[in-house]
N, C-alpha and C positions, 0 to 999 in steps of 0.2 A: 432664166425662165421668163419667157412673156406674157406679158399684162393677162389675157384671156387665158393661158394656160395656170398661171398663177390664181386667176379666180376661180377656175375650173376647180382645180385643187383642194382650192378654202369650201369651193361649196360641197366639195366630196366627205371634206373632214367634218363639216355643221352636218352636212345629213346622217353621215356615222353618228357621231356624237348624239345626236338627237333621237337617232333607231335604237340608240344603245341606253340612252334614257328613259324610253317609255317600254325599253323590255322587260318582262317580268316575270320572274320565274315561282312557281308557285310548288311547295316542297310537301307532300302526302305519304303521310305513314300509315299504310293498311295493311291488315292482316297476308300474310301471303295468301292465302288460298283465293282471294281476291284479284290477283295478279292479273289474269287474263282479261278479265273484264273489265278494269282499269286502262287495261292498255288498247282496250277497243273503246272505251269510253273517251278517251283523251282526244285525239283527234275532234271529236264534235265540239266539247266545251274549246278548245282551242280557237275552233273556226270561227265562232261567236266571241272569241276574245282576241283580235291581233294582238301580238308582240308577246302572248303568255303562252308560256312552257309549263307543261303538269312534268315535276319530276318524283318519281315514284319511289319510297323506301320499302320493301319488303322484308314483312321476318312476323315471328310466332309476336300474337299481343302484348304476351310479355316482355319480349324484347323491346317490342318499341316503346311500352309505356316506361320498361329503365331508361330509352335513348331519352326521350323528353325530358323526365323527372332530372336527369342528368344536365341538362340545357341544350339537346339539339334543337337546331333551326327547323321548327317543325310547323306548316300552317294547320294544318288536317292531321287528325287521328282519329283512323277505322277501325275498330278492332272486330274479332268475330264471337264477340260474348259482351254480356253485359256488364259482368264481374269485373272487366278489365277498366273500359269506362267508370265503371262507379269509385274505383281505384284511384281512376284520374281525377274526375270532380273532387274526390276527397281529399286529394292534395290541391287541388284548385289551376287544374294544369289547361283545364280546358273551360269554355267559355258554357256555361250550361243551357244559354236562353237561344245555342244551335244546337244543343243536344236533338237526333234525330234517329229512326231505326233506317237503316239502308235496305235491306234485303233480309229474306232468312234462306235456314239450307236447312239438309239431314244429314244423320251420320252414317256410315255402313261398313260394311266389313268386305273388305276386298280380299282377292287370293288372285294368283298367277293365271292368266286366261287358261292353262292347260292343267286347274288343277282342279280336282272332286272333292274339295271340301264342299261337307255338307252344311254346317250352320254351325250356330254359336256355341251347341253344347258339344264340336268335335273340337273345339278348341283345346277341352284338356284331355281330349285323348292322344295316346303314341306317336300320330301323327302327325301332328303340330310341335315343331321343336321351339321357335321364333316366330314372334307373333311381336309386330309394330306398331307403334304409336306417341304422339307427341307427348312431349315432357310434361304430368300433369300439370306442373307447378307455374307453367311459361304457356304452355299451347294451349285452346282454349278444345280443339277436338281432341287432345290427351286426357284432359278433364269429362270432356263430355263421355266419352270410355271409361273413364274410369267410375262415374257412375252408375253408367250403365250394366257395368261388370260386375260392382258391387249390389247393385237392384236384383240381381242375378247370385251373386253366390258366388260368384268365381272370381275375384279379384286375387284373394289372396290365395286358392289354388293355382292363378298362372303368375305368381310373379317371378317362377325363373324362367319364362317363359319369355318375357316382355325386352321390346330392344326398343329405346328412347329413341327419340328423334328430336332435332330441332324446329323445326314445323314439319305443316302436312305433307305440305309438298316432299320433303324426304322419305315420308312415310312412304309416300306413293311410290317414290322409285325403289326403293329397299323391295316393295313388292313386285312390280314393274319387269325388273329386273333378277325375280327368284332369288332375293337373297334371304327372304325371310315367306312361311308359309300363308300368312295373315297378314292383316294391318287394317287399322279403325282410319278413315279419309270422310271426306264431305261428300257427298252425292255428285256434287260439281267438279270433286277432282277426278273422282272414278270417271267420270264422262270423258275427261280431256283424254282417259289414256283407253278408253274402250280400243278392243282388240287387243292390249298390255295384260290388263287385268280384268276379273268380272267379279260382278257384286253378290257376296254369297247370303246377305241379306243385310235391310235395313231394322238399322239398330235405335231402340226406343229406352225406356225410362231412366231417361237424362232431362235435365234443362233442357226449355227451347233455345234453337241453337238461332240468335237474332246476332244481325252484324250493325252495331249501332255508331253513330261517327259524330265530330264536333267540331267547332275552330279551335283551337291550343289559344290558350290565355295568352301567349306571347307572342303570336301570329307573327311576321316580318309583312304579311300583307293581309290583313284581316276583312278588308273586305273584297277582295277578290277572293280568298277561301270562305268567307259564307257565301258569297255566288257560287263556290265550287260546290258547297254543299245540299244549297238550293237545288242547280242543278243534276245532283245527282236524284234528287225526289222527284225527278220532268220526266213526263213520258217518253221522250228519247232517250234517258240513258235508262230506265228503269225497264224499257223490251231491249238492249243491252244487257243487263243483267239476265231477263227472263229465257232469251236464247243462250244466255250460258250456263242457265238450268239453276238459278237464283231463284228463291219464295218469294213473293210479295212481300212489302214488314206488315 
């Protein structure tokens, strides 16, 4: 090999070596039903950060406050209720002086674009065989149904009624897809599938349903995840949010 081809080389390998050093991968656990707007949000925080990568974990709150509690390599964790957060600071899993609210949503009750369901009270009629909703105990819109149900009376008249889900996002295809007559989703997932499903009304006396997020105590890069955090509270990602039919916090 010749002297300039030899140097060529060495300086290909420093400049690797040195692109591969200052990249940085930034790892965010949020709620699924956040999904979309995370992945329209990424690109801009990106642009403002060379060499960082946002990689996205999705799943029901619960889930991911077991992944952490467990020791995933977690910077960010969004959940879509407060309940789940307050869970975390209790175990001391997240850093609480970024405690912040991200967004808020609603709940509602979707059915099959071709179907005449009339509202909350045909639920326990004939009609309704299977009716969908996230695992109270892990999803934070299972929960929010099921208070609303029980505010209502009818909790425990539908519960042979009720087909779990793992998050929303499942809910919504179960119904999507007519595999079930009903199903309780966020205002924001009913949107993504308009023309699949329609909203046979918006459902009340629940919790406010707040999407609240923090650094994890154990960040791997903690202050590029409160940057992340920060910048989720800037008005560039927060009309992100708002075009994807996200409340103000």
């Amino acid at each position: 090999m010749g002297v300039l081809m030899y140097r060529w080389v060495l300086a290909m390998l420093l400049l690797g070596a040195s692109a591969w050093a200052h990249a940085q991968t930034l790892t965010v656990s949020a709620a699924a039903s956040l999904g979309d707007a995370m992945k329209a949000i990424a690109p801009l925080f990106e642009a403002q950060h060379p060499g960082v990568t946002l990689r996205f974990n999705l799943a029901a709150s619960g889930v991911l406050l077991q992944q952490l509690a467990a020791g995933a390599p977690i910077d960010v964790l969004v959940t879509a209720d407060e309940e789940t957060l307050d869970r975390a600071a209790a175990q001391k899993l997240i850093d609480p002086a970024t405690r912040r609210v991200l967004a808020t949503n609603a709940l509602v009750l979707v059915a099959p674009a071709g179907s005449n369901l009339a509202g909350l009270d045909a639920l326990t009629g004939p009609g309704v065989k299977r009716i969908a909703l996230g695992k109270p105990g892990s999803v934070p819109a299972g929960r929010y149904a099921q208070q609303a149900l029980e505010a209502r009376g009818q909790w425990a008249a539908l519960q042979g009624k009720l087909v779990p889900a793992d998050h929303v996002r499942q809910v919504l295809d179960y119904v999507a897809r007519g595999e079930v007559e009903a199903g309780f989703v966020y205002a924001t997932d009913a949107a993504s599938a308009a023309g699949k499903v329609r909203v046979v009304a918006t459902v009340g006396g629940h919790a406010p349903i707040r999407y609240p997020m923090a650094v994890a105590s154990d960040a791997g890069q903690p202050a590029l995840a409160r940057a992340f955090v920060q910048f989720l509270a800037s008005p560039a990602a927060q009309a992100v949010l708002r075009q994807q039919g996200f409340g103000a916090p």
